[in-house]
C-alpha positions in Angstrom: 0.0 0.0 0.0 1.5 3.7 -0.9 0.9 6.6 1.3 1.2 10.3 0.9 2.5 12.1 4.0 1.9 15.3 5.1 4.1 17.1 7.5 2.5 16.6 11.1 2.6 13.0 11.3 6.2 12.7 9.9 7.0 15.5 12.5 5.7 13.9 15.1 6.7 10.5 14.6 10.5 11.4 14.1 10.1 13.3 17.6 9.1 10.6 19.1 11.7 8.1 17.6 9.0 5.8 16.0 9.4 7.0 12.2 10.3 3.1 11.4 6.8 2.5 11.6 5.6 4.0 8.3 8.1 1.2 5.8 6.3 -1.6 8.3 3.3 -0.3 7.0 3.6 0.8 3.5 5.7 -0.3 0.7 5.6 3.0 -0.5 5.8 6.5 1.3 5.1 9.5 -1.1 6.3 13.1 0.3 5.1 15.9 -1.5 7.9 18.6 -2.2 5.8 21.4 -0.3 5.7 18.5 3.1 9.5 18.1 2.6 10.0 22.2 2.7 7.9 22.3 5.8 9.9 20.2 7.5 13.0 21.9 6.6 11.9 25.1 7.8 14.5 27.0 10.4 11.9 26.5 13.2 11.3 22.7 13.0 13.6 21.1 15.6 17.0 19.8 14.5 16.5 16.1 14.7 13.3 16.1 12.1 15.7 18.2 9.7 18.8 15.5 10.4 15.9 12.9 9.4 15.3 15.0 6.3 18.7 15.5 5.0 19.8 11.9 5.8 17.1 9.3 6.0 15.0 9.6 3.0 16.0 6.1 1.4 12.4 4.4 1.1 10.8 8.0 0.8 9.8 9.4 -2.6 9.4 13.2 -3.2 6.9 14.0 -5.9 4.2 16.6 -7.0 1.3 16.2 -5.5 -0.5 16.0 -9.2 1.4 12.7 -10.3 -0.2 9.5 -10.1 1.0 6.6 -7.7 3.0 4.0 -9.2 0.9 0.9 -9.8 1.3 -1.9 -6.7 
């Protein structure tokens, strides 16, 4: 199953050291590039930006208008 992620539960799961979760439970986790901005801002605390900068393997960015891969 793909999902598309939006910033809050991303945020929040990272900050509470559970992000592993989301590849247990889809093969696919779609981040919109506007969601990956967000959590890049200045403001967002410094461990959700390390997560962004280094631990996007299984993560896709795309535009929010492009279709899901097929299963």
């Amino acid at each position: 199953m793909h999902v598309v992620a939006d910033a809050s539960p991303l945020r929040y799961l990272i900050l509470i050291g559970h992000i592993d979760l989301l590849p247990t439970l889809f093969t696919q986790i779609i981040i919109p590039h506007a969601v990956l901005g967000e959590l890049q801002r200045a403001q967002t605390p410094p461990v959700v930006r390390r997560w962004c900068n280094t631990c996007l393997s299984g993560v896709s960015c795309a535009r929010p208008s492009s279709p899901l891969p097929p299963d």
